[in-house]
N, C-alpha and C positions, 0 to 999 in steps of 0.2 A: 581143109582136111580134118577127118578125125569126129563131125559133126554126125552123132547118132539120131535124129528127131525123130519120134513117134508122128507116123504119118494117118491120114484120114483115110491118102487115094496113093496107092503105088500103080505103076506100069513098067515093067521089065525089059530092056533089050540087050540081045546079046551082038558081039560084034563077029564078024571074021578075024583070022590074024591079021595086025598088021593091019587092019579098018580105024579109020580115026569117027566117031562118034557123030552119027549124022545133028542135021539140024532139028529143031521139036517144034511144033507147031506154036504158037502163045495162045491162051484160054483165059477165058474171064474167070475169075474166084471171087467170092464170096466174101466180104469185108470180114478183114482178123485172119485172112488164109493168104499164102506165099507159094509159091511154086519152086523148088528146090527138084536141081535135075543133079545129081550126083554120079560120078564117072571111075570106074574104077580100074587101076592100071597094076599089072605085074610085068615082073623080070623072070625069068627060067634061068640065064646066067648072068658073071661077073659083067660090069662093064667094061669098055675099052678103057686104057691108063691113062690121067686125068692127062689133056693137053692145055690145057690154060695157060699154063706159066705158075711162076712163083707169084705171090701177094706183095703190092708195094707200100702196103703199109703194115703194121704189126699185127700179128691173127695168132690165136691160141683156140683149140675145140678142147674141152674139160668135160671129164666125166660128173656130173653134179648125184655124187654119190647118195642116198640116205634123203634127197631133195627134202628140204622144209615145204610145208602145206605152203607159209606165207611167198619163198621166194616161186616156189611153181606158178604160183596164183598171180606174180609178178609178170614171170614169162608167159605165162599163158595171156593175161590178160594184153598185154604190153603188144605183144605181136596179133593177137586175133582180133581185139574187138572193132578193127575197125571192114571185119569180113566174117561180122556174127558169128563169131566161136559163142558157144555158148553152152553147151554140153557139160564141158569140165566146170561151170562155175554154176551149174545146179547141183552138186556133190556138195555134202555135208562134210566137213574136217577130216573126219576116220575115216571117209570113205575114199575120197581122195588119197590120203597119204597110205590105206591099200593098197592102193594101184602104183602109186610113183615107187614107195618103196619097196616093191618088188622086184627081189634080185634080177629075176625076169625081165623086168622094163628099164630099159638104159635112157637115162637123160641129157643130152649132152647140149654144151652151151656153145657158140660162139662168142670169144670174146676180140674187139677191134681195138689194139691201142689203151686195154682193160677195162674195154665196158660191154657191158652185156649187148650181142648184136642180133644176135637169133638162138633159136632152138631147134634141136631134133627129137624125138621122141623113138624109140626103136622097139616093137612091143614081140617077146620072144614065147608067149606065154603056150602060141600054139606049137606042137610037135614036128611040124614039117616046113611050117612057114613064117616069115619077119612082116608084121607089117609097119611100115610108118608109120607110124599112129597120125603125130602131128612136126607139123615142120615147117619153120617161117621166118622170118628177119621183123626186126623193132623198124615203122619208119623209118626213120631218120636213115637206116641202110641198104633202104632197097632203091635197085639202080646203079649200083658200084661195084655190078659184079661176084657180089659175093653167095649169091643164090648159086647157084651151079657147084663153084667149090665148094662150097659144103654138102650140098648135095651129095657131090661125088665122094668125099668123105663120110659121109654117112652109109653109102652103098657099100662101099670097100668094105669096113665094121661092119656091116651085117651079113655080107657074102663069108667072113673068114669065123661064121658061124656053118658054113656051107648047110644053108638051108635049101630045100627041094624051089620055093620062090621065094621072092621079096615084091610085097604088095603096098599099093597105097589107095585113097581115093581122095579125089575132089571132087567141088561141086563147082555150081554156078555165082555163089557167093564169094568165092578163094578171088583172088589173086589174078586180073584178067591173063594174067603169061601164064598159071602153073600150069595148066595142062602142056603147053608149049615146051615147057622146062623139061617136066618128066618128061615129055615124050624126047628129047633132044638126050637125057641125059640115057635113055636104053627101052623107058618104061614103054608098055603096049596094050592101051584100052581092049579090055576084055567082056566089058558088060556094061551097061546105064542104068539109072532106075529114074522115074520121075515122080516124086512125089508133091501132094500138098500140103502142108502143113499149118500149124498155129503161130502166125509172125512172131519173129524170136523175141521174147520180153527179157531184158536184164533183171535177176535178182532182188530185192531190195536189201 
């Protein structure tokens, strides 16, 4: 999620309602080039009341008010890089702490038993709509269930902004479940794009 890349080559497709994202053919690329298929899913309304259950172990979600560049850059790094995030870590200091501290972008953490387990991102900045910006679990907590609840917590807080939608996008590099999650948790592919790009390089 949240992954902007300046592409070479896009292809567009739109879906019907309630179409899950057909398959794409594979193409050969050109050494130094990647193929990123990015998927983009909205909500129109709330979703249903969480049914999970209660947490058996200890769980707090925190607003991380004013976010420090250094611990964003914690979260961010902590939970993406091992599904090429990489967007937020070409921003420059000021540019970064722009965006997080804008009253407009809500940050919020998971914490498991008080350690940091994941993040949400919640970006309000446009007038009719919430997108997700970004949204993911640290290793060590994925698989224990706690993807969904917070999810569903994350939706609830941005529905009781009653926005016209609530939007996200994934690609082919996320998380083999998320498209699964969203789509389980209300969300509904509304368009694809495929692009090529410059294999992602980490910073130095």
């Amino acid at each position: 999620m949240g992954k902007k890349p300046t592409s070479t080559d896009a292809t567009l497709h739109a879906f019907p309602t309630r179409a899950a994202p057909a398959a794409m053919e594979p193409q050969t690329l050109p050494p130094g080039k990647v193929e990123l298929v990015r998927t983009y899913l909205e909500m129109l309304a709330p979703p249903h009341p969480w049914r999970g259950g209660s947490r058996n172990e200890a769980t707090a979600i925190m607003r991380a008010r004013h976010c420090t560049v250094s611990f964003y850059r914690y979260l961010y790094d902590s939970v993406g890089e091992q599904w090429l995030w990489y967007d937020r870590r070409r921003l420059a200091a000021d540019a970064l702490r722009a965006i997080i501290q804008d009253e407009r972008v809500e940050i919020y953490v998971l914490y498991v038993t008080g350690t940091p387990a994941g993040f949400g991102e919640l970006d309000r900045r446009q007038d009719d709509a919430i997108e997700l910006a970004y949204f993911g679990l640290l290793p060590e907590f994925i698989g224990r269930g706690l993807g969904p609840y917070f999810l569903h917590w994350l939706q609830d807080n941005a529905w009781s902004y009653s926005p016209r939608r609530l939007w996200v996008h994934t690609c082919n590099f996320d998380h083999p479940g998320a498209m699964a999650v969203y789509q389980r948790a209300g969300f509904e592919a509304y368009r694809q794009e495929r692009l090529i790009i410059d294999a992602p390089k980490w910073p130095e």
